[in-house]
N, C-alpha and C positions, 0 to 999 in steps of 0.2 A: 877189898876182895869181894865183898857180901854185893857192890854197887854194880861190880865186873858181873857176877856170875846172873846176878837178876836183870841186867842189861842184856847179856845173852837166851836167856831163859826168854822174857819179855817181848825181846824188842820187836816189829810189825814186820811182817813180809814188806819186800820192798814191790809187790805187785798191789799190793793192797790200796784201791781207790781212796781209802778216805784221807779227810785233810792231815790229821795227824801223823798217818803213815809219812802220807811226801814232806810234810814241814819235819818226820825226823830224817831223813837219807836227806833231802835235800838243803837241811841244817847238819848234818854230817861231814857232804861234800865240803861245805863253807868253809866249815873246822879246818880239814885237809888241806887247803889251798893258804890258809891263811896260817896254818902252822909252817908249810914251805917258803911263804914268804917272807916270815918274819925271821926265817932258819937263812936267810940266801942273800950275799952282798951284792947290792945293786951295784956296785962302782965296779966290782968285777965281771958284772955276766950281764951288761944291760938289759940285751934281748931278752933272756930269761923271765927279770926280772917287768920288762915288760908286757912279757904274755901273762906269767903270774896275775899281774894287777888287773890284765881283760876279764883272764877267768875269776879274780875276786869281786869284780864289780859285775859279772854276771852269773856268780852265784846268790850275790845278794840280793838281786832281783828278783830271783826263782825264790828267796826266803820269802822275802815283802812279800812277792804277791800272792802266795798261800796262805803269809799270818793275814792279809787284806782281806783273803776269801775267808777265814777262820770267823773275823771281827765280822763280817757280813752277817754269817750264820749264831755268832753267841750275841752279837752287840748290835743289832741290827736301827735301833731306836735311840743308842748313844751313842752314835757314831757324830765324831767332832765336825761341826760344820766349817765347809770350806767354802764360802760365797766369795771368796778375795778371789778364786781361779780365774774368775770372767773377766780379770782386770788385767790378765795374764797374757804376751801375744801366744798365738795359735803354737809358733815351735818350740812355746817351753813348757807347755803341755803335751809332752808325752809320755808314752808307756815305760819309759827307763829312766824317769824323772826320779822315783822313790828310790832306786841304790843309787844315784848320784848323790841325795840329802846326805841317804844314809852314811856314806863314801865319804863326803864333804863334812857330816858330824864328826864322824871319826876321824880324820885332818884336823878338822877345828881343837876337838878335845885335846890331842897329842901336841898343840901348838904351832901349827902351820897357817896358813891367811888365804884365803881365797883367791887367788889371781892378785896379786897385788890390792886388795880391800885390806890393809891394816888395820883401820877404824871400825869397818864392821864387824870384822875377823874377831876382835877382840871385843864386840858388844857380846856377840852369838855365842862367844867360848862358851859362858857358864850354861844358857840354854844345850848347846851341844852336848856337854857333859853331861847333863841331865838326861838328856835324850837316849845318849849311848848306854846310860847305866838302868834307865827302865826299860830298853831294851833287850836289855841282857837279862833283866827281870824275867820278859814276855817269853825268849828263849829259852830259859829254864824251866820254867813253868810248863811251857809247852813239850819240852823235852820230858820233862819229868812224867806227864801227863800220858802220851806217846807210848809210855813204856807201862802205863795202869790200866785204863780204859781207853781205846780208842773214840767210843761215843760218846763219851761223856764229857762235858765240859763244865768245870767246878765254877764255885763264885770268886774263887781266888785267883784263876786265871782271868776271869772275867771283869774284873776289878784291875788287873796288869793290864790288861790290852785299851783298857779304858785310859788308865793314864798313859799309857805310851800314845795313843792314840793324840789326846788332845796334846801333847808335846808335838805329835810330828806335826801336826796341824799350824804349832804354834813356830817349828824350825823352818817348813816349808817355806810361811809368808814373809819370816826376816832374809833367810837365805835365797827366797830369788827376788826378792825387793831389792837386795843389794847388787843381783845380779840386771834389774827392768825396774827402772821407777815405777812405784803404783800413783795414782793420781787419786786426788780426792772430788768426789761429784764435783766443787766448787770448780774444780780446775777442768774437769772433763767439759763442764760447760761454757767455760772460756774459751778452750780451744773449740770449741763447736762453732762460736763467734767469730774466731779466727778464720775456721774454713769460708765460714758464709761470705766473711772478707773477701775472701782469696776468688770463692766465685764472681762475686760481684763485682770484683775487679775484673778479672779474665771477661768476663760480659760485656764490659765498657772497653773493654783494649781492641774485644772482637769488633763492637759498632764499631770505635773508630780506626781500623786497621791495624793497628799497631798488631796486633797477631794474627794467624791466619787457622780455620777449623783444623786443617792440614798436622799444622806445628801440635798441637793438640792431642790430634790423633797419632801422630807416628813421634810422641813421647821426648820431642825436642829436645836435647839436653843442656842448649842456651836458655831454654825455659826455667829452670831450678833458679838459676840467678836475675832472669827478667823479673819473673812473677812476683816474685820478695820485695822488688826494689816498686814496682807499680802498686803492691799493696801496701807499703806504706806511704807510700805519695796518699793513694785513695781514703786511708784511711786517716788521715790528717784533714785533707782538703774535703774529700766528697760525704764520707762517711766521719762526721765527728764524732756523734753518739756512739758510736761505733765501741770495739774493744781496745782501740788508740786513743782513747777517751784519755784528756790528762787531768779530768776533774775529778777521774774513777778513783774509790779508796785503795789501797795497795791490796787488799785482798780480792778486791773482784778487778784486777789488769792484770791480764795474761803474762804469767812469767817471761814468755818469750820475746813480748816486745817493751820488758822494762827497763834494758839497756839506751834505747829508742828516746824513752822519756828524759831518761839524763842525759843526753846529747841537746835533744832539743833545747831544754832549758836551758844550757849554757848559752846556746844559740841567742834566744830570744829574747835572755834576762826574765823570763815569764814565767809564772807557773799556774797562769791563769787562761792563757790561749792555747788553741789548738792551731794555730795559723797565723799570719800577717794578715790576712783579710777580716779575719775575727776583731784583733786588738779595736781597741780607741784610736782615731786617728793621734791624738798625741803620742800613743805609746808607739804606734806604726810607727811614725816619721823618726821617734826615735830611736828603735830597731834600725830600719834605713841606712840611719846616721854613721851607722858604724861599717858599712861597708860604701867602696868606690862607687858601684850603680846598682844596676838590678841585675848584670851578665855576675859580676863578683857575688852576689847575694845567691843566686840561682847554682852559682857553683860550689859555694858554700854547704849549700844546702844536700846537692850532689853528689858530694863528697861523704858526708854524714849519710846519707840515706845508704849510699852505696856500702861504707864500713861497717853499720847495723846491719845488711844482709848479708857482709862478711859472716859479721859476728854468730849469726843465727844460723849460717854451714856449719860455722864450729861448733861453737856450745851448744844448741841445742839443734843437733844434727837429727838425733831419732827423731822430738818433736816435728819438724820441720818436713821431715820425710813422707813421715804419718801425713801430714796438712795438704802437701802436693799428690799424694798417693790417692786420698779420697777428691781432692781437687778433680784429678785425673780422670777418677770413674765417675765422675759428677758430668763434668765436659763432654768428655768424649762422645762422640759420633753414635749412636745408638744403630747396631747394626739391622738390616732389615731378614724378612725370612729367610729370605735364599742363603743369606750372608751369613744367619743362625745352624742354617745346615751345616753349611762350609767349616763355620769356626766349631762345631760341635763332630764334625769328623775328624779335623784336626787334632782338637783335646784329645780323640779317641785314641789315634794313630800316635801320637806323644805319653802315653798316659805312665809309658813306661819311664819317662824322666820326669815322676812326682814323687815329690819328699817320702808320700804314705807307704810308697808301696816298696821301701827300703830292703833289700835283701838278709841286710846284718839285723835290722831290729826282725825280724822272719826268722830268723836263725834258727834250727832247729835241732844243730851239732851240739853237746853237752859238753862242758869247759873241759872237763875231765879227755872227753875223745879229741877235745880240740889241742891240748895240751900233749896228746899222745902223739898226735899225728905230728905236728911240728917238731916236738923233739928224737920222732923215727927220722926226721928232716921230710916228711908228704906235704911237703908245701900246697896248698889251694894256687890257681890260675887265679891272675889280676881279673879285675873283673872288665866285661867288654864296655868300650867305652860308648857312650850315646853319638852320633854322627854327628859332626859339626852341621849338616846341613836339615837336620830336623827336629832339629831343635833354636827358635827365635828371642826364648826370654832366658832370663836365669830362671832355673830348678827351684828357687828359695825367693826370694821379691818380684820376681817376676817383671823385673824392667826389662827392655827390649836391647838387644844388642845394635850398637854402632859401631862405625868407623873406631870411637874414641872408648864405649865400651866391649872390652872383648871379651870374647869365650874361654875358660879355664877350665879341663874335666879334675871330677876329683880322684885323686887316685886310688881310694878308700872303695866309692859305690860307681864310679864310672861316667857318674849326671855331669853337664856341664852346671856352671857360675858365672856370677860376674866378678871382679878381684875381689870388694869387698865379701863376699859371701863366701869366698874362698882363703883367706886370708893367713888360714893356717898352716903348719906344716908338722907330722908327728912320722914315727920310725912304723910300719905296719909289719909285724914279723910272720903274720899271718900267709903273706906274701914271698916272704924273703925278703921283704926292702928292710936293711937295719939303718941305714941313713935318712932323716928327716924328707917327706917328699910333701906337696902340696894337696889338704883335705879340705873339704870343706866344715861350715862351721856346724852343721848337722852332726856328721862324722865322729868331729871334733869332739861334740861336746857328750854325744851319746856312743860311740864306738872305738874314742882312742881319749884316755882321764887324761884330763887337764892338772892332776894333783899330782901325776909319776915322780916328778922332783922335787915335789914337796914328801912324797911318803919314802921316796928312795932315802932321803935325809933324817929319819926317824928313826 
């Protein structure tokens, strides 16, 4: 009773600027949403239970990023370092990144697995739990505080945000490492060899015809499979020293073509050449020996070459992307002024199909009005979709559309994709669509939870 009436008496206008006002309404709200959800059978009322989880993952947002501003202003010099981000690609640094952890802690803790990660799932649990219970520390605290002093910020709260801090720090880099391998300088520098490869290959195919500037510039998509299979000819034959090295120690040979070396050796009985022109003539001839002529030997060889660049679409597909992706901007045609004009009016007049300028991460409805509206049934308009004819790349990688890549909008923010980029499909109730419909991974991962069936199941 005594908590009730001093909570009443206390508690901050909710006009009130400062941080502890908004971290207590908009720790409030949280409460709200998350007492509904936890009150509401998913298996009955999907939709519901769908919108539910939007507005709890974007209340949690509005927490973070107050207790962020908070820690700014008490913790300014202890604040956990985070140097691992730069190793991060560009679209998993965003501004809705911190209630996704937070989202995905509280999954982890209650026993759920990350997208099928069972192995990591279950490294991270005990961290997660830790996480979620020093946050709930930091909530308190702050709540507590909210309701005493608004300008004041004690060394007890300040000592909570501290450890909660270096926790999230420490959930952030397990939880999207599990999501984007991080590489270690040793390995970023390998693949750096790799590229140099791949140009100096592409250089030598240019002299001798085998490709043409053309194919280069208009993004070939026979090229993904050419390039692989020229660069390891090259890198055997022209380039020994190279990152195809097989005298290299297994720490400095690029993970990506260590499949490569085990093929060969079976090949050659050797573990000592990079090639048949290398060996000892006795050992040549005796290679030789074991195949009909040189056409058998040559196709021998063909066949391996060609199943290793197999292998490298599959298994190491992001690798491989990365490699071609800067290959690409390495090559390519260097446009001239006029051409700079051109391609900078374009950008301009497109600028509306880029990831940044997302309308949902803009959002400026509060879950609370967003939840009102839907359930008066004031469904929002789909959103309009980008014109197939002004837009040439995907939204998201930016590869160029062909015959063989097509265009897919997403039904979420309207941007076209290419399949891969779009690959998703989730219910958007926001719209009326309660049937799964086709999002992109943007979307996907910041505008419609990946964990719905894992928390419906809790």
């Amino acid at each position: 009773m005594m908590n009730r009436f001093r909570k009443w008496l206390y508690k901050p206008k909710r006009s009130d600027p400062q941080l502890l006002a908004q971290f207590y309404y908009a720790d409030e709200e949280l409460n709200q949403v998350a007492a509904e959800l936890d009150s509401l059978d998913g298996r009955k009322d999907p939709q519901r239970c769908t919108l539910l989880v939007s507005q709890f993952r974007s209340c949690q947002d509005n927490v973070l990023n107050i207790i962020n501003q908070i820690m700014d202003v008490c913790i300014p010099q202890d604040r956990a370092p985070r140097d691992f981000c730069v190793k991060f690609p560009e679209e998993i640094r965003h501004d809705n990144l911190a209630g996704q952890l937070w989202f995905g802690a509280e999954c982890l803790a209650a026993g759920s697995i990350i997208m099928n990660r069972e192995l990591e799932s279950m490294a991270m649990r005990p961290l997660a739990k830790e996480l979620t219970r020093s946050l709930e520390d930091v909530r308190g605290a702050l709540r507590d505080q909210a309701l005493r002093d608004l300008s004041t910020y004690t060394e007890k709260m300040r000592e909570a945000l501290r450890h909660f801090d270096v926790l999230f720090a420490e959930f952030e880099l397990s939880y999207v490492s599990a999501m984007v391998p991080v590489k270690s300088p040793r390995e970023y520098y390998v693949q750096q060899e790799v590229i140099v490869l791949f140009c100096e290959t592409v250089e030598r195919a240019l002299d001798f015809g085998y490709l043409t500037q053309d194919m280069i510039d208009d993004y070939e998509p026979a090229l993904m499979f050419t390039i692989p299979r020229l660069a390891i000819v090259c890198g055997l034959v022209v380039y020994a020293d190279g990152p195809l090295n097989l005298d290299r120690k297994a720490e400095d040979m690029s993970e990506l073509f260590r499949p490569f070396h085990t093929l060969l050796r079976k090949i050659s009985g050797s573990t000592d050449q990079a090639g048949l022109e290398a060996a000892p003539s006795a050992t040549r001839e005796k290679i030789r020996s074991r195949f009909h002529g040189s056409h058998d030997l040559i196709h021998r060889l063909f066949v391996c070459i060609s199943g290793v660049a197999d292998q490298l679409q599959t298994n190491y597909a992001s690798d491989l992307r990365s490699i071609l992706k800067t290959l690409f901007e390495v090559m390519a045609t260097k446009p001239e002024t006029d051409d700079k004009e051109k391609l900078k009016k374009v950008t301009q007049s497109l600028r509306s199909a880029a990831l940044e300028d997302c309308a949902l991460c803009q959002e400026t409805l509060s879950s609370s009005e967003l939840a009102a509206k839907t359930r008066d049934g004031d469904l929002e308009d789909p959103p309009e979709w980008v014109p197939d004819e002004a837009c040439g790349f995907c939204t998201a990688c930016k590869a160029p559309f062909t015959v063989i890549r097509r265009k897919h909008h997403c039904r979420s923010c309207g941007k076209i994709f290419c399949s891969r980029c779009s690959a998703h499909s989730a219910p958007l109730p926001r719209y009326g669509q309660v049937k799964p419909v086709r999002v992109c991974t943007h979307c996907y991962v910041f505008h419609v939870t990946p964990f719905y069936s894992d928390k419906a199941g809790i």
